[in-house]
VMD Tcl script that builds the backbone (N, CA, C; Angstrom):
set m [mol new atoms 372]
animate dup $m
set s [atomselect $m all]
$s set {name element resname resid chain x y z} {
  {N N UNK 1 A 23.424 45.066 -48.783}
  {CA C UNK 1 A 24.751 45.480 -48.381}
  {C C UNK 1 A 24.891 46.991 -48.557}
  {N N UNK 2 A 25.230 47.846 -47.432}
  {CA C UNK 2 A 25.583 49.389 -47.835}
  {C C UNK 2 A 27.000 49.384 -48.703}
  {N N UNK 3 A 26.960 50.608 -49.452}
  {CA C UNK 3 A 27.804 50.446 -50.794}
  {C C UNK 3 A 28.099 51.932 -50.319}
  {N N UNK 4 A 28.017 52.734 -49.578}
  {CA C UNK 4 A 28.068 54.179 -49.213}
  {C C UNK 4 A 27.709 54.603 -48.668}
  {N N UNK 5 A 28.004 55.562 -48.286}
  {CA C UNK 5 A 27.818 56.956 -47.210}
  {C C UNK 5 A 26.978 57.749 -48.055}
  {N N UNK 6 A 25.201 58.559 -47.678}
  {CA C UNK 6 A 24.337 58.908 -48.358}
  {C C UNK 6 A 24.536 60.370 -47.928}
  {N N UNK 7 A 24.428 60.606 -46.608}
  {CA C UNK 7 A 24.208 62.049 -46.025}
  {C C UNK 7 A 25.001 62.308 -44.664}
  {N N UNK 8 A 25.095 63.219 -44.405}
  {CA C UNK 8 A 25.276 63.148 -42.793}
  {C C UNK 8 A 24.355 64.384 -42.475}
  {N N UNK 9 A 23.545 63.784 -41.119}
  {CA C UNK 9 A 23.332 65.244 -40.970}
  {C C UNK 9 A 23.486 65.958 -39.887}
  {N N UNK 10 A 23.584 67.196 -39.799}
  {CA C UNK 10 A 24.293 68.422 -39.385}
  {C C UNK 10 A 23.014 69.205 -38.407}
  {N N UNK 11 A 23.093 69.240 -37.009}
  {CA C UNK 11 A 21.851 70.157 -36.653}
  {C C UNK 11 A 22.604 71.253 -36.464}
  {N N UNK 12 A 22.457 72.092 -36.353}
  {CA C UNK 12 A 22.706 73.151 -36.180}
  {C C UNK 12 A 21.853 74.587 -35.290}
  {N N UNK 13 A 22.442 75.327 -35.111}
  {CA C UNK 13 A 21.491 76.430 -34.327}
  {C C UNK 13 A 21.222 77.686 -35.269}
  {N N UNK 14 A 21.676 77.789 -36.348}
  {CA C UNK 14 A 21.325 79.007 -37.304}
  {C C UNK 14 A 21.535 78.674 -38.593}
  {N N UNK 15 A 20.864 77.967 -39.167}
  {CA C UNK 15 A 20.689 77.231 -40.936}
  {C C UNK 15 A 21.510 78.482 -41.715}
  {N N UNK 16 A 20.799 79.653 -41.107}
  {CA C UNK 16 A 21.607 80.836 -42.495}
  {C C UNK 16 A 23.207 81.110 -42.222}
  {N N UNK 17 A 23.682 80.764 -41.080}
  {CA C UNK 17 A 24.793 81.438 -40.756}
  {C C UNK 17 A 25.745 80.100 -41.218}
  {N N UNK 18 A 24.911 78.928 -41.008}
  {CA C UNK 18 A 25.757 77.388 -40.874}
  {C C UNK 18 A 25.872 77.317 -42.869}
  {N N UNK 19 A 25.033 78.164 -43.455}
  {CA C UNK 19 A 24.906 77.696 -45.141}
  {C C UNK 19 A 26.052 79.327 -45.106}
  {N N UNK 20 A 26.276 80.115 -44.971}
  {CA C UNK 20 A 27.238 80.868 -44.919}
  {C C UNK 20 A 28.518 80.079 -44.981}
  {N N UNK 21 A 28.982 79.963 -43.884}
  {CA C UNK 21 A 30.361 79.138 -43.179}
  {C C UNK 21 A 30.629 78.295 -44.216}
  {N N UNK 22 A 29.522 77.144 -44.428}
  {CA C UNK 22 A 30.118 76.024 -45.612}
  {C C UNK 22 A 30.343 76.187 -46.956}
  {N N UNK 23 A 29.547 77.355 -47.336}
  {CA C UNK 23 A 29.852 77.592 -48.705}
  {C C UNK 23 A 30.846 79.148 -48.727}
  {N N UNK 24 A 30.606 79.815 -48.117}
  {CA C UNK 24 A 31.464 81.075 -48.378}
  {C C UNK 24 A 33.154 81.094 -47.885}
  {N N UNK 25 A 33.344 80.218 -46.719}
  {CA C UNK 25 A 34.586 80.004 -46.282}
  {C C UNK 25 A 34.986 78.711 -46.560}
  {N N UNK 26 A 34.568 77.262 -46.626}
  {CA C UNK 26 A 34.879 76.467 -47.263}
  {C C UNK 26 A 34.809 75.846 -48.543}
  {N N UNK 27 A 33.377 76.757 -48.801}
  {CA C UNK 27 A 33.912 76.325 -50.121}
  {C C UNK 27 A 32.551 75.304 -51.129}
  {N N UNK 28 A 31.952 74.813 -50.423}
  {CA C UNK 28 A 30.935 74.128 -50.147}
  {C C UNK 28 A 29.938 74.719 -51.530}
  {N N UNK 29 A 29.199 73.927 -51.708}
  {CA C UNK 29 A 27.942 74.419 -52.587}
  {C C UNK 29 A 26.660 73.769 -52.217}
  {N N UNK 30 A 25.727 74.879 -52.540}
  {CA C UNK 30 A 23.889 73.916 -51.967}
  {C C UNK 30 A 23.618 73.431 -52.706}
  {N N UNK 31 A 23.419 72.128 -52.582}
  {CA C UNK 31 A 22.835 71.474 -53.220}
  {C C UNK 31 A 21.209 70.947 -53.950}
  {N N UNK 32 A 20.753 71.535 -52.115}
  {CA C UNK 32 A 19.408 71.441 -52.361}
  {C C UNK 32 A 18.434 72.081 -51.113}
  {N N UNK 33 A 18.019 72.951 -50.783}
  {CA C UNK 33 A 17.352 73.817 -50.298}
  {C C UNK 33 A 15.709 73.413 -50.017}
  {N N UNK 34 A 15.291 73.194 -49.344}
  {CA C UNK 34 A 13.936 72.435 -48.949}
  {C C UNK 34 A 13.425 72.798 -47.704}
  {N N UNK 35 A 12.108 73.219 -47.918}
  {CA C UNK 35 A 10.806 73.491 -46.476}
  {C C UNK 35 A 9.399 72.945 -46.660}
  {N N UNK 36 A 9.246 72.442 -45.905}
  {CA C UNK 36 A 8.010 71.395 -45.651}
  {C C UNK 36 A 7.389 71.657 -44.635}
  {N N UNK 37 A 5.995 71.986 -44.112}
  {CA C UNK 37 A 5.602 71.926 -42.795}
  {C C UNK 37 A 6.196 72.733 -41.931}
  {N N UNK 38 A 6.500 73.634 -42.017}
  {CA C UNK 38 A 7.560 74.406 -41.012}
  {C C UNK 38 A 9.134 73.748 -40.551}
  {N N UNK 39 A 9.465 72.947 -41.781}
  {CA C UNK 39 A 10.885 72.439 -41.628}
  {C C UNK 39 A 11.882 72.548 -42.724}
  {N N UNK 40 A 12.672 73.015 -42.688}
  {CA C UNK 40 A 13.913 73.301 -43.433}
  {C C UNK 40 A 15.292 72.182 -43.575}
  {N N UNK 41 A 15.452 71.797 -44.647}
  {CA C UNK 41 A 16.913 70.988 -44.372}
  {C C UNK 41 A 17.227 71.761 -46.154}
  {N N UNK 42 A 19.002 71.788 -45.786}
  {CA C UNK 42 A 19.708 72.793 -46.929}
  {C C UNK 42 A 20.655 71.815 -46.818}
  {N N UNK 43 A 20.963 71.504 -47.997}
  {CA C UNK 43 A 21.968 69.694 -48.184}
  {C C UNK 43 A 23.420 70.922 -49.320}
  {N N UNK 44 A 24.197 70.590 -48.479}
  {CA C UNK 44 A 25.496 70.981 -49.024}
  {C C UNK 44 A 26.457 69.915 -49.386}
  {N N UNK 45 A 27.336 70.382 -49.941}
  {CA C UNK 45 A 28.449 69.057 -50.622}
  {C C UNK 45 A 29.797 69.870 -51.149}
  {N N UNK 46 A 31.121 69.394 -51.459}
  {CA C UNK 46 A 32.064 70.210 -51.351}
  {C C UNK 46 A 32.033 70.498 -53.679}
  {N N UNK 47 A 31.418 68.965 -54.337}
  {CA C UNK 47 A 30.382 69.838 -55.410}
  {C C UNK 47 A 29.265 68.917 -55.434}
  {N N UNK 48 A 28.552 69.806 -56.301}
  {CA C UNK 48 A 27.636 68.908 -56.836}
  {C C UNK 48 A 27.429 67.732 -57.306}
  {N N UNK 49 A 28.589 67.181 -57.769}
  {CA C UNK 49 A 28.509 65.456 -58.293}
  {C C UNK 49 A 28.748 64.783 -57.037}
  {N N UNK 50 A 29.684 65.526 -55.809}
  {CA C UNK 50 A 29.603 64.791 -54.461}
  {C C UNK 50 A 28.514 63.712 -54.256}
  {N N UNK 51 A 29.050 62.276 -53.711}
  {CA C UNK 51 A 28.317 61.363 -53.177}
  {C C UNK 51 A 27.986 61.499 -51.893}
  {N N UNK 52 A 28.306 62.025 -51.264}
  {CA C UNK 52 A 28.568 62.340 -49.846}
  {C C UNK 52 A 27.853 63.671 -49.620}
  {N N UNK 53 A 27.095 64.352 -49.223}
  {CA C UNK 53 A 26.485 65.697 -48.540}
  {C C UNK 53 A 26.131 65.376 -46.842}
  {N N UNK 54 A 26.429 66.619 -46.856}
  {CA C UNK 54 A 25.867 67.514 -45.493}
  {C C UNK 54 A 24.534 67.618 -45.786}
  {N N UNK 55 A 23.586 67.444 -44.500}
  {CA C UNK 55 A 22.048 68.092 -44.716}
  {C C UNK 55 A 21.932 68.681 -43.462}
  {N N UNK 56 A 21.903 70.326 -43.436}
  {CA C UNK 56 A 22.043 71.419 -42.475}
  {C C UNK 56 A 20.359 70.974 -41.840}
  {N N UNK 57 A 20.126 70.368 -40.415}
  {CA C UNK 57 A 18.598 70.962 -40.023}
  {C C UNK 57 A 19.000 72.153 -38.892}
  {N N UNK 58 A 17.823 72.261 -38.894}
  {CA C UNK 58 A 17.388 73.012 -37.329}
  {C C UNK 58 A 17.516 72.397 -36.140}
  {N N UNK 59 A 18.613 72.345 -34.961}
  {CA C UNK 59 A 18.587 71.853 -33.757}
  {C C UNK 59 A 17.063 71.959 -32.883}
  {N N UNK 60 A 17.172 72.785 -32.929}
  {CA C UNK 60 A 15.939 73.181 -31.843}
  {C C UNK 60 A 14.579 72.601 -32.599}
  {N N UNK 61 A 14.164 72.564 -33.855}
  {CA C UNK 61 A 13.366 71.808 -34.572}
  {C C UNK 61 A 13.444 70.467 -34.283}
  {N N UNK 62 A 14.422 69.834 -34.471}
  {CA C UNK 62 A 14.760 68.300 -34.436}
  {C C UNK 62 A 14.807 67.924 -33.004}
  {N N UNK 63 A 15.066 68.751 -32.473}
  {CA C UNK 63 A 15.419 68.560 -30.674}
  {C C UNK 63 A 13.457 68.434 -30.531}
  {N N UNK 64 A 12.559 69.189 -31.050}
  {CA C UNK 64 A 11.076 69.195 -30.125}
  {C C UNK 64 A 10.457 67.503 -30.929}
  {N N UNK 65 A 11.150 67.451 -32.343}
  {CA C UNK 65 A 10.300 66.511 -32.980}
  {C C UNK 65 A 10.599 64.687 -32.463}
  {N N UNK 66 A 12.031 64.887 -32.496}
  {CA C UNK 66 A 12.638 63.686 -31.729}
  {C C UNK 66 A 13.345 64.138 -30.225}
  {N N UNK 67 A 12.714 63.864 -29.305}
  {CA C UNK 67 A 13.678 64.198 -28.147}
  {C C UNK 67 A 14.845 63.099 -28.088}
  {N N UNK 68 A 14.769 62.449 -28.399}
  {CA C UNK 68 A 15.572 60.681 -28.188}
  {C C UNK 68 A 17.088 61.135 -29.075}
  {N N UNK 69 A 17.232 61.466 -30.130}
  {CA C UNK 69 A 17.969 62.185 -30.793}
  {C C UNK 69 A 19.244 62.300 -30.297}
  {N N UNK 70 A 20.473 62.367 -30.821}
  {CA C UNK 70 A 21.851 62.819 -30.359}
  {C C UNK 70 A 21.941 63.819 -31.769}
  {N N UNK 71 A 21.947 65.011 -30.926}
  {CA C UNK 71 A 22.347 66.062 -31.897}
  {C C UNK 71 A 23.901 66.820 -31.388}
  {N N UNK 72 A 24.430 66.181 -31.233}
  {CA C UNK 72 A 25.832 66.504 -31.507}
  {C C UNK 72 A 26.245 66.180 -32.813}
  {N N UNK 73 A 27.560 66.975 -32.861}
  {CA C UNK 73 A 28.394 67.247 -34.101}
  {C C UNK 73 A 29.671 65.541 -34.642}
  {N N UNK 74 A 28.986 65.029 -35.095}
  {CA C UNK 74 A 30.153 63.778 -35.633}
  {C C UNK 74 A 31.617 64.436 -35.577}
  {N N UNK 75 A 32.601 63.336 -35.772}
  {CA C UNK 75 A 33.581 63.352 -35.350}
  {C C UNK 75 A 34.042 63.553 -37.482}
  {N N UNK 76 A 34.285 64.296 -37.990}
  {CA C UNK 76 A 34.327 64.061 -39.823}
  {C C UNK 76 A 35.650 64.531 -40.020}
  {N N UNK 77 A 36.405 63.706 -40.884}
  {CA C UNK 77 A 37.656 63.911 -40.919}
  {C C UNK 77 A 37.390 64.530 -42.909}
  {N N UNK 78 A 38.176 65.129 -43.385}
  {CA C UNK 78 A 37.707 65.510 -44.552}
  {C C UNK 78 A 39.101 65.145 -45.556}
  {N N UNK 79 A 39.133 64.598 -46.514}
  {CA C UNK 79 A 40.204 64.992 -47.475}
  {C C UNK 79 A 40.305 65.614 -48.460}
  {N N UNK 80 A 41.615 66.351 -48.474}
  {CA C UNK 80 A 42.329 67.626 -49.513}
  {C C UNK 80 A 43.441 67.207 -50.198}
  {N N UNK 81 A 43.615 67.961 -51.042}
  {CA C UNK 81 A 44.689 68.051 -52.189}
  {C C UNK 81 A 45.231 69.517 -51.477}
  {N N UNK 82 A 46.625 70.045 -51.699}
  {CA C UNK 82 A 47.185 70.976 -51.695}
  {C C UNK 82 A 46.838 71.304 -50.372}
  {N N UNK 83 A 46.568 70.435 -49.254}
  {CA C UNK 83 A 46.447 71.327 -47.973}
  {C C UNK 83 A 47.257 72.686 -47.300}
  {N N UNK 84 A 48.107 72.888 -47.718}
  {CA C UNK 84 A 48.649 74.141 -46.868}
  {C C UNK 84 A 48.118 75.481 -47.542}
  {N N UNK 85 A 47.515 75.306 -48.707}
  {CA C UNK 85 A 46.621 76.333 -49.336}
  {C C UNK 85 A 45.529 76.492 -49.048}
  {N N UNK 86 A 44.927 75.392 -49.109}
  {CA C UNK 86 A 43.877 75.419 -47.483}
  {C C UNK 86 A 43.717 76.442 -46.648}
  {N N UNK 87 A 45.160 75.754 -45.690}
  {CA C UNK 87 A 45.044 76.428 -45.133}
  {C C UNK 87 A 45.585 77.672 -44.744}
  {N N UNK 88 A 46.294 78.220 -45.433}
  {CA C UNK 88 A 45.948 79.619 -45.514}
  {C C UNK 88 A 44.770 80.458 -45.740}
  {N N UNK 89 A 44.733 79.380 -46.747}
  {CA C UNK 89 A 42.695 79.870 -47.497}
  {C C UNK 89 A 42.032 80.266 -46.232}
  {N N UNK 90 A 41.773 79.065 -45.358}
  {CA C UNK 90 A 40.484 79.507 -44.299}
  {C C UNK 90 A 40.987 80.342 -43.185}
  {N N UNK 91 A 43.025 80.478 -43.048}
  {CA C UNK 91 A 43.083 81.814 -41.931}
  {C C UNK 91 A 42.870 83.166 -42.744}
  {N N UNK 92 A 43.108 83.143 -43.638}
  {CA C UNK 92 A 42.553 84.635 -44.812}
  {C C UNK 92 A 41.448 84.971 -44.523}
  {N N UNK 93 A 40.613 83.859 -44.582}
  {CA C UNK 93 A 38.850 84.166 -44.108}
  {C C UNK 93 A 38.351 84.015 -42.882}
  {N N UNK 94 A 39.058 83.976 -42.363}
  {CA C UNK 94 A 38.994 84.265 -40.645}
  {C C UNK 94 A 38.479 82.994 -39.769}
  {N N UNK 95 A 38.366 81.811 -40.504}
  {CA C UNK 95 A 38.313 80.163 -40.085}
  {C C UNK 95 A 39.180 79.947 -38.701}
  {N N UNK 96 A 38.803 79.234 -38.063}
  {CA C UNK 96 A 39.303 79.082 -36.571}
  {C C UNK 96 A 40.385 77.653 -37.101}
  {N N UNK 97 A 41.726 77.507 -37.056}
  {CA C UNK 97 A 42.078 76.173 -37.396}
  {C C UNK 97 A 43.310 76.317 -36.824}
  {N N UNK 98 A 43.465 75.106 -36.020}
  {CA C UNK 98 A 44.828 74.819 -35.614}
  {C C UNK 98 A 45.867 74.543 -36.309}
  {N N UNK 99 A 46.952 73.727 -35.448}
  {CA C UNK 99 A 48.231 74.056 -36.211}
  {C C UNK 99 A 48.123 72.465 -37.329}
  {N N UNK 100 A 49.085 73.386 -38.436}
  {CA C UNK 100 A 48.632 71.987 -39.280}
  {C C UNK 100 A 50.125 71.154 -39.308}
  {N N UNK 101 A 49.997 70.022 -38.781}
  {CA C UNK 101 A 50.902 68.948 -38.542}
  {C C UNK 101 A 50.792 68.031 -39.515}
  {N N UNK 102 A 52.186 67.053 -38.999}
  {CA C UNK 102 A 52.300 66.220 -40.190}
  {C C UNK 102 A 52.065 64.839 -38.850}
  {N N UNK 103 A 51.314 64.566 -39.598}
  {CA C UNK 103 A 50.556 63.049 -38.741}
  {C C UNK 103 A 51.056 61.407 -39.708}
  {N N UNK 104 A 50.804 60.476 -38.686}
  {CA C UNK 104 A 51.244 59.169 -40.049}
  {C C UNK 104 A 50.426 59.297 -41.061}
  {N N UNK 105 A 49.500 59.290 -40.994}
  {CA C UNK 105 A 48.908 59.314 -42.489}
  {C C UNK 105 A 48.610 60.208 -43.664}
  {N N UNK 106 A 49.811 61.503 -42.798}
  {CA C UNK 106 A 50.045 63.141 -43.667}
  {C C UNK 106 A 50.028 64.128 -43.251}
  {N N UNK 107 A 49.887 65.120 -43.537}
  {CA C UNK 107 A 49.794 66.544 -42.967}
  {C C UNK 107 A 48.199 66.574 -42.449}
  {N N UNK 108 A 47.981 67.578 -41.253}
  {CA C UNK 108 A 46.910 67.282 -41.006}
  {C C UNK 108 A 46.034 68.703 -40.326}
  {N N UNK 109 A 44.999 69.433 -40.093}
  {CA C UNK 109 A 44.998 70.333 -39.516}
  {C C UNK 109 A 43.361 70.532 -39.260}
  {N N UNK 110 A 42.849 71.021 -38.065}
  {CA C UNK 110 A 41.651 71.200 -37.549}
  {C C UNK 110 A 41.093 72.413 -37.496}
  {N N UNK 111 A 39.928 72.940 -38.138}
  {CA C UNK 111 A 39.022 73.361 -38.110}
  {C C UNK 111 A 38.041 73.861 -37.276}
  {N N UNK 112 A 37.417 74.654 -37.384}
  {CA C UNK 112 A 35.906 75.217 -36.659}
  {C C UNK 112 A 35.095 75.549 -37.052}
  {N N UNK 113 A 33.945 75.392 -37.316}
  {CA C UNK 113 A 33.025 76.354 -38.015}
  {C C UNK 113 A 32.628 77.332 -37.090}
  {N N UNK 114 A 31.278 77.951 -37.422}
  {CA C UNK 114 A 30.956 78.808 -36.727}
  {C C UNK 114 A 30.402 78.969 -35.611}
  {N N UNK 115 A 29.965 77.451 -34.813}
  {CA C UNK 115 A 29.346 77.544 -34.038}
  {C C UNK 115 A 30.385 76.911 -33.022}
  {N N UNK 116 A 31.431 76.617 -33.622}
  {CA C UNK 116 A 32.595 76.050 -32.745}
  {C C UNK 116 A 32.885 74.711 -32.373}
  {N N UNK 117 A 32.238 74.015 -33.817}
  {CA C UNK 117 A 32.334 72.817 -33.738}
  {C C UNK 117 A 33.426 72.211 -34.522}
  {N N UNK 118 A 34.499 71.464 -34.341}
  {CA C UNK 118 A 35.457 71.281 -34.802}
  {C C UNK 118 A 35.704 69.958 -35.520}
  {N N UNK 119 A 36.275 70.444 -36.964}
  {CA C UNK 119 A 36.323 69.038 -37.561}
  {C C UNK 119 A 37.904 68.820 -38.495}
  {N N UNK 120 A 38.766 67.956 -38.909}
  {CA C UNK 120 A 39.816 67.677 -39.456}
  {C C UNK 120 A 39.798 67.625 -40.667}
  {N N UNK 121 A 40.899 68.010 -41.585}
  {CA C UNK 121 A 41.488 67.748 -42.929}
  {C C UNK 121 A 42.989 67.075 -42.989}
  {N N UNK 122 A 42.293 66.280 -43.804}
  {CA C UNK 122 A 44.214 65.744 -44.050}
  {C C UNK 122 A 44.504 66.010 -45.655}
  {N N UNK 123 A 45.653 65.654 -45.674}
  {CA C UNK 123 A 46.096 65.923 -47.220}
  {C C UNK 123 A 46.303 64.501 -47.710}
  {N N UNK 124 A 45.569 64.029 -48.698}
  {CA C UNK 124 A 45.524 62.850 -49.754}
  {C C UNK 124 A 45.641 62.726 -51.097}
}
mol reanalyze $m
mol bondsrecalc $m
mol representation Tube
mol addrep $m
């Protein structure tokens, strides 16, 4: 029986710029940093005791090794405490995020990272 969510992972087109974005503007910490064979995966999490991480690869890596692959960006909804500090937080740091509404299940507001992939926070 699955009991949890282990990883998700994240391709991306620039590992250094994508480990930037998650930890310097959101907030994020590495967890674990790894190269093998000419392959890189950098596993982030919002901390370290997180059950749940991000594992940043290389698109274009993962794109030659598996062509079959869907490397698009999941649909990840995230939850916060104190969201409107948030979000100020990430327009201070120049974060792309829409307007933050109050939705049924709370206040709510969307995101971008850097490559312009967009993901949600609600407040819980």
């Amino acid at each position: 029986m699955i009991r949890q969510i282990g990883q998700v992972m994240l391709y991306v087109n620039d590992q250094e710029t994508a480990v930037k974005f998650w930890t310097e503007k959101v907030g994020f910490v590495v967890v674990a940093d790894q190269e093998e064979a000419g392959m890189r995966w950098i596993e982030i999490a919002p901390t370290k005791e997180a059950q749940t991480t991000f594992v940043l690869h290389n698109k274009e890596i993962i794109a030659k090794m598996q062509p079959e692959l869907n490397l698009g960006t999941p649909s990840i909804m995230f939850y916060a405490d104190h969201i409107e500090n948030l979000y100020q937080d990430f327009q201070a740091k120049g974060v792309k995020v829409g307007d933050l509404v109050m939705m049924p299940m709370g206040r709510v507001f969307n995101f971008a990272d850097h490559e312009n992939n967009y993901f949600a926070l609600v407040e819980k």
